[in-house]
SEFI-460791 format. One record per residue (C-alpha): x, y, z. Coordinates in steps of 0.2 Angstrom, whole numbers. Layout:
BEGIN
REC  u  v  w
REC  X  Y  Z
...
This chain:
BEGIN
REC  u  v  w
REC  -8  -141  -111
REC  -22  -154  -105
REC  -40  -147  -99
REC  -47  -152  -82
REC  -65  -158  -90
REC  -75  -154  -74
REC  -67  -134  -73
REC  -73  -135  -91
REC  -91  -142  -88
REC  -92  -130  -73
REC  -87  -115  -83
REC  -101  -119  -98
REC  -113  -120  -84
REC  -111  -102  -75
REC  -114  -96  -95
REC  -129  -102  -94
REC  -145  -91  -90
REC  -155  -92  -77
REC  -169  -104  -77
REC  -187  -98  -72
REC  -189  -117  -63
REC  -186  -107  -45
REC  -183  -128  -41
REC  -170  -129  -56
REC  -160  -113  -47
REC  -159  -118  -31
REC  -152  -138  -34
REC  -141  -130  -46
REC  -135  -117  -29
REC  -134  -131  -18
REC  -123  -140  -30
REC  -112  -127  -33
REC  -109  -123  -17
REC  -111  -141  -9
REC  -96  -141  4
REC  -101  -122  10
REC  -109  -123  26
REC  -111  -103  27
REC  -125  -105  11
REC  -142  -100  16
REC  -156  -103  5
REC  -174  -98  12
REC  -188  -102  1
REC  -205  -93  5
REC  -219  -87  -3
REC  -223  -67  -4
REC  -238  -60  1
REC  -244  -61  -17
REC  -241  -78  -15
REC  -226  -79  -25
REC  -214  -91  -23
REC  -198  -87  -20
REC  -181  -92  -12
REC  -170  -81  -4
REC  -149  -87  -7
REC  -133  -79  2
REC  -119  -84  11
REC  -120  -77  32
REC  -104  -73  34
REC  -103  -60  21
REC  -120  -51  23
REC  -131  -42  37
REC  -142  -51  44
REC  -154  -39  53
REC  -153  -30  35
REC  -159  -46  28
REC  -172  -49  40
REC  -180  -33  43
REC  -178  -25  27
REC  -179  -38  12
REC  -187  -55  23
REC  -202  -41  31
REC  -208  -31  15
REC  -208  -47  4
REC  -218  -60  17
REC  -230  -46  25
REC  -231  -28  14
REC  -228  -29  -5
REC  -242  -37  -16
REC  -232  -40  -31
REC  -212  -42  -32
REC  -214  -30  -45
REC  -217  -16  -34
REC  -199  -18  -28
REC  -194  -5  -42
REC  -211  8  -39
REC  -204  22  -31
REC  -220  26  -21
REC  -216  9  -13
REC  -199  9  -10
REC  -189  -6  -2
REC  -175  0  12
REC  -159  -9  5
REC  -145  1  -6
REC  -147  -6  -24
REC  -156  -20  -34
REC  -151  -26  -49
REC  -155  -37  -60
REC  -145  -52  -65
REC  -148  -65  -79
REC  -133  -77  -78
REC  -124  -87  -68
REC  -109  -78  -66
REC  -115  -62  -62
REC  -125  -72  -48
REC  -108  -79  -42
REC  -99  -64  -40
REC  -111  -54  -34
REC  -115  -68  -18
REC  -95  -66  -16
REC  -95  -47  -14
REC  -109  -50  0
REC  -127  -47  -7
REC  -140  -57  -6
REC  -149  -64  -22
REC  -168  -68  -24
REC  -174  -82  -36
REC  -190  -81  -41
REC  -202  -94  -50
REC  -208  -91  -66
REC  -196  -77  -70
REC  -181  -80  -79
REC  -170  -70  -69
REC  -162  -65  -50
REC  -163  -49  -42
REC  -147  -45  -31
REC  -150  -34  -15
REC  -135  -26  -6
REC  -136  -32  12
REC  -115  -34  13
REC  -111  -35  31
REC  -96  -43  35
REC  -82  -42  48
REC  -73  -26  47
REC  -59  -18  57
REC  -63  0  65
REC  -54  16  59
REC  -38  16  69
REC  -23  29  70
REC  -12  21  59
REC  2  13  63
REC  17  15  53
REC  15  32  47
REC  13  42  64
REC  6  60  63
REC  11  72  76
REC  0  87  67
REC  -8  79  53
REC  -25  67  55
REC  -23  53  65
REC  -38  42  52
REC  -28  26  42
REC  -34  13  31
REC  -45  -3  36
REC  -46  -15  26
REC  -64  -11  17
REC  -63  -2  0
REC  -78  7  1
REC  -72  16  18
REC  -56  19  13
REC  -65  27  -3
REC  -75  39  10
REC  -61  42  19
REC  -52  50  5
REC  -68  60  -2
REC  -70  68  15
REC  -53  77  8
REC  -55  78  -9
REC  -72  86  -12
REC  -71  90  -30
REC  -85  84  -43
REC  -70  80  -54
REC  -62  66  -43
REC  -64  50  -55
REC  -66  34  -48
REC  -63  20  -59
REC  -66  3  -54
REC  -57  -13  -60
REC  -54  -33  -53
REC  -37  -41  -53
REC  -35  -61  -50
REC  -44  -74  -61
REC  -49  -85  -49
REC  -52  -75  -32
REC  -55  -57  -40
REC  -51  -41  -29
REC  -58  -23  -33
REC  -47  -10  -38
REC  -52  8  -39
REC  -39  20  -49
REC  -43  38  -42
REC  -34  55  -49
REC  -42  71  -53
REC  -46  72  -72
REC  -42  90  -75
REC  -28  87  -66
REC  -18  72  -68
REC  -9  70  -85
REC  -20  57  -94
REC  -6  47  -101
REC  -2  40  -83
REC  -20  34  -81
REC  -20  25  -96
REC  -4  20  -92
REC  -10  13  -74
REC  -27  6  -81
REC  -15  -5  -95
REC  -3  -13  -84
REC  -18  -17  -72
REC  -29  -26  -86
REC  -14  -35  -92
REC  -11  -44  -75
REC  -13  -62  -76
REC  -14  -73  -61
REC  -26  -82  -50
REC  -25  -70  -36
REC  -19  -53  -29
REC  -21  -54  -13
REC  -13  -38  -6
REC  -6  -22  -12
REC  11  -25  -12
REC  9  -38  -25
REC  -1  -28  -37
REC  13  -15  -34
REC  27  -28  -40
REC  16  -32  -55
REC  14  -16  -61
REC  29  -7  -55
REC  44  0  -69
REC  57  -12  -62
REC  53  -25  -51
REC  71  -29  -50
REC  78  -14  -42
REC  75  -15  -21
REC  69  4  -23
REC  53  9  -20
REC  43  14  -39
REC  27  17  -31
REC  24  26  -16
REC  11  15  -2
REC  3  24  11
REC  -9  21  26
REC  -13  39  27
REC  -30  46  17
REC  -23  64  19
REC  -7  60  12
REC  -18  51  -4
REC  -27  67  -5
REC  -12  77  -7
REC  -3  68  -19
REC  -20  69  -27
REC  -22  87  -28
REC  -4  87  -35
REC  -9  78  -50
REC  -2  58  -47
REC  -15  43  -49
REC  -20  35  -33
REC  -23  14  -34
REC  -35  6  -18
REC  -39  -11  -19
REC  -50  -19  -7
REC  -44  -32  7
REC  -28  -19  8
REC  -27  -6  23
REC  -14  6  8
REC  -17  14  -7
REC  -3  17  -20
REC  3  34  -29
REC  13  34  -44
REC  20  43  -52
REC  34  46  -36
REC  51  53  -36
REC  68  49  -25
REC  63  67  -16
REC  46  61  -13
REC  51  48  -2
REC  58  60  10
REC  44  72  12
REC  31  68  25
REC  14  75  27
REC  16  84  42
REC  29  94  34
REC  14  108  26
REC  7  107  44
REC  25  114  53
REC  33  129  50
REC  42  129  35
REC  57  133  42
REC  57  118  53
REC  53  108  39
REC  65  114  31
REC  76  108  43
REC  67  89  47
REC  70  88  27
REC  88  91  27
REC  91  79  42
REC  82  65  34
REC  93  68  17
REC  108  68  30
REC  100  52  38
REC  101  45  18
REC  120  47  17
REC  122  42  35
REC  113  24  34
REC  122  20  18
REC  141  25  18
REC  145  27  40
REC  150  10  41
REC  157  9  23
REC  166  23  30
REC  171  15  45
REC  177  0  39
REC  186  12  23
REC  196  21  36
REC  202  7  48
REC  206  -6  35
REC  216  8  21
REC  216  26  27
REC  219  24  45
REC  231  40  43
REC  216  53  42
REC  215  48  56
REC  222  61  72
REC  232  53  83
REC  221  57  96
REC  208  48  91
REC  220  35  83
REC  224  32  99
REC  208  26  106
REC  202  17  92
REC  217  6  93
REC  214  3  112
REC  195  -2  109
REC  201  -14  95
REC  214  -22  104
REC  206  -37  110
REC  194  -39  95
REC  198  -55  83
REC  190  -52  69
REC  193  -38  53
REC  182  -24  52
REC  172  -28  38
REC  166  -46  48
REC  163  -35  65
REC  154  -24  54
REC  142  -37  45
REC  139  -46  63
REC  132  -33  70
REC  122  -26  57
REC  116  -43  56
REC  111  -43  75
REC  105  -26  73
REC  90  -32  59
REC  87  -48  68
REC  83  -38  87
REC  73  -27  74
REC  65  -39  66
REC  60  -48  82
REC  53  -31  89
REC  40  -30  74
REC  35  -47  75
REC  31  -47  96
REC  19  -39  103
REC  19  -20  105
REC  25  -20  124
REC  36  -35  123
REC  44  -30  106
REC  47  -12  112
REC  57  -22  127
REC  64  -33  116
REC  73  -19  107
REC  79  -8  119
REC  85  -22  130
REC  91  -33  115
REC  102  -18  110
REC  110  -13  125
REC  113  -33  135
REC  119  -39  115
REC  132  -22  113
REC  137  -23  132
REC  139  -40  133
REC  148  -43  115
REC  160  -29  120
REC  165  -37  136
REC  167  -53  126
REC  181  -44  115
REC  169  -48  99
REC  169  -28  92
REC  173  -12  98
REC  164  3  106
REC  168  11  90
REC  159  0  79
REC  145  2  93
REC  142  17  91
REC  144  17  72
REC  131  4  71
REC  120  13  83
REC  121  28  72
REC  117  20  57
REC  101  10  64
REC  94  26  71
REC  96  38  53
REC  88  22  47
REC  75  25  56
REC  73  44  50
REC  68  41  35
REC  50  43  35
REC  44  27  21
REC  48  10  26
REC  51  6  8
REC  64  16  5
REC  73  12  23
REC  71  -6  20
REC  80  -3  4
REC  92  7  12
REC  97  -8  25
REC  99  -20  11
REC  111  -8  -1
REC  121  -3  16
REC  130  -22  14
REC  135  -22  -3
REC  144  -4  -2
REC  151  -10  15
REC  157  -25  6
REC  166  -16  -7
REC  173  -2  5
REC  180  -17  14
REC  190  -22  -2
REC  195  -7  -11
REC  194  6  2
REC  188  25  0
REC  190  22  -21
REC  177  9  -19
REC  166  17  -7
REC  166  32  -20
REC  163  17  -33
REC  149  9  -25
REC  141  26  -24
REC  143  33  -40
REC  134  16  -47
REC  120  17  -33
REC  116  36  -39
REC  118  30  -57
REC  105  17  -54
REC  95  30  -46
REC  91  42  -58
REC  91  27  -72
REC  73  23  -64
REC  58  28  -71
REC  41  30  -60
REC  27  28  -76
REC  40  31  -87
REC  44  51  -74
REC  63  51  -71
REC  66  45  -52
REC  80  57  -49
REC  68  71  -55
REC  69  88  -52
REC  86  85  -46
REC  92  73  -62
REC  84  80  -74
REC  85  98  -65
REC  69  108  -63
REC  75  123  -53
REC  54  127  -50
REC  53  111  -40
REC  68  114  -28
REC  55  122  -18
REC  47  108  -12
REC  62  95  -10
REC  79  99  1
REC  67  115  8
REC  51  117  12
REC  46  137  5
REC  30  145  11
REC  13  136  5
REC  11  155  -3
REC  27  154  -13
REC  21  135  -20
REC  9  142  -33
REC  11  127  -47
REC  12  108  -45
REC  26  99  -47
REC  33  98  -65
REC  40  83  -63
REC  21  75  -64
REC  18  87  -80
REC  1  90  -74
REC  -13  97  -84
REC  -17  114  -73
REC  -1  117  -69
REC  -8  131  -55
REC  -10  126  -38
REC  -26  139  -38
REC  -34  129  -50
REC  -37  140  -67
REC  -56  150  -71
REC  -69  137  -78
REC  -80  142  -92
């Protein structure tokens, strides 16, 4: 394997210290950073007469902070830089540290703050002045709350981190802080409740994290990819929310919570199958119509998967279930059409994702237009045109809508990509392979693990206790333990007597 010499002369450089030539610093600086038009570097002296130069880069850091409460102080009140860290004399900025190499100088000009050289002293002192562009708490747009809070993700660790103690107000909430990517590093915070969570799944998290070698993780769904059980499988492992009371929650249950910054999600892990079914505002209804939301979105599950396979079964090799009534009609509305059912099927799945697809990518308005228009000129017109049948119409209607019930858009992206496969094989061996298909599908299920938890659990393995909380929805009063599934250290909901 050859060696670039100038990565490896620039990577022997940022070991070295700092000099205490202030001169020294800054050409090293402007070299390094040669081609970034966004460096500043303001050399002044203090009011003690101290010369010093002041470095950062202007799109990542506040400029009135700089000015008023670092530039001010230093040129027109403080005698000495040393009176930065008297506490009589306090400067107004967040933190100052103390930095002695080039690396640690680097980085922290990266994460936004503003570094200080001054001559004669053999070290920097980084201030935090970060100030960059940043979105404004929003509703959030995928998981939609009816009851629950209407706060989502931006894309700013740190307020993603707040949003999240607002809920959790517990002194024993751990945040751990790690860095994924060699060359462009990202923050990641792992969060769980330490006398909660089982400790193996930390560990567990905080291993597969470390041992991530690339250049960069850029976003979430990445880092899930990396660190996931199976990245082969096209479910879901690891649940992704935009929601910090859902985070919460699955907190307070006992899971592990992943942010990363530059990322508007947050991950939970360990999940189960049942998980992905449950939706936030389910403990803010009454538990009888979450009871009932939760059983039409396991209906929705079967729907999505096996109602064209069904379909296509029937018509192509079991027509005689059929009543004649109903016989009758089907043959009339698939008189004119060419093609077999499994190819009528697939084309206008096929149409169905790419009107779908073309309603996400367009603009709010124009996409919602799109869709509903798309959908009923393409079904209209390629009925007329003898293409399918009403009956497969509607089928395909059906099926998009229960797809869309499913309250994770993991799990019903997944479900759109199995439905084709099973359709395939319904389309070749009928009901025996429909039955097939979906005995292999729920095989494959409860073969995947979640941080080692059993997917399928509590239904494969059973835990009766956590039956509660999955097809129903019991009273908050009758949930008194978390879910064993996640073998949680306080098993009690109610938390247990501290000594």
């Amino acid at each position: 394997m050859e060696t670039n010499p100038s990565n490896t002369q620039d990577n022997n450089q940022n070991s070295n210290p700092v000099s205490s030539d202030i001169m020294v610093n800054i050409e090293y600086i402007s070299n390094r950073f040669s081609h970034s038009p966004d460096l500043i570097i303001r050399s002044f002296q203090t009011k003690g007469e101290e010369n010093v130069a002041l470095v950062f880069f202007s799109c990542l850091n506040d400029k009135a902070s700089i000015n008023e409460d670092l530039l001010r102080p230093l040129m027109f009140h403080l005698d000495s830089i040393s009176e930065i860290f008297q506490p009589e004399i306090p400067l107004p900025i967040g933190s100052v540290q103390k930095l002695n190499s080039w690396v640690d100088i680097e980085k922290a000009m990266f994460r936004g703050e503003s570094i200080l050289f001054i001559d004669n002293v053999s070290h920097a002192l980084a201030f935090c002045t970060q100030g960059w562009p940043q979105r404004a708490i929003a509703e959030p747009q995928i998981e939609s709350s009816l009851k629950g809070g209407h706060q989502g993700f931006v894309e700013t660790l740190e307020i993603n981190l707040a949003l999240i103690r607002r809920y959790v107000t517990d002194d024993n909430l751990v945040v751990k802080e790690h860095s994924v990517g060699k060359r462009a590093p990202t923050k990641v915070y792992i969060l769980y409740i330490e006398d909660v969570v089982n400790p193996d799944y930390v560990q567990e998290v905080t291993n597969r994290i470390q041992n991530i070698k690339k250049d960069a993780v850029l976003d979430l769904g990445e880092l899930e990819e990396m660190i996931e059980d199976d990245p082969l499988t096209v479910f879901p492992q690891f649940l992704i929310s935009e929601r910090p009371d859902n985070i919460a929650s699955n907190l307070l249950q006992g899971r592990v919570a992943i942010l990363m910054d530059h990322s508007p999600n947050a991950i939970v892990a360990p999940m189960t199958l049942a998980a992905f079914f449950q939706s936030q505002d389910d403990y803010s209804s009454r538990w009888i119509v979450a009871t009932f939301l939760r059983l039409l979105r396991v209906t929705a599950f079967f729907l999505a998967i096996i109602l064209p396979s069904l379909y296509i079964a029937v018509i192509s090799f079991h027509y005689e279930v059929i009543p004649l009534d109903l016989m009758l009609s089907v043959g009339e509305s698939r008189s004119r059409v060419p093609f077999p059912p499994i190819l009528e099927a697939i084309l206008m799945e096929i149409a169905i994702e790419m009107l779908r697809e073309a309603g996400l990518r367009l603009p709010n308005p124009i996409g919602q237009t799109v869709g509903v228009v798309g959908g009923i000129v393409v079904g209209e017109a390629a009925v007329q045109a003898g293409i399918v049948s009403n009956i497969m119409v509607i089928v395909v209607s059906v099926t998009a809508i229960a797809g869309f019930i499913i309250p994770n858009y993991d799990m019903s992206s997944a479900i759109r990509l199995v439905r084709f496969p099973v359709m395939i094989i319904s389309a070749l061996f009928g009901i025996v392979g429909l039955s097939v298909g979906l005995m292999v599908l729920f095989a494959h299920l409860i073969s995947l693990k979640s941080l080692g938890v059993p997917f399928g659990s509590p239904i494969a393995p059973i835990h009766l206790i956590d039956w509660k909380d999955v097809f129903v929805r019991v009273p908050l009063n009758w949930m008194k333990k978390r879910p064993f599934s996640v073998n949680p250290q306080q098993s009690r909901r109610l938390g247990e007597e501290k000594e």
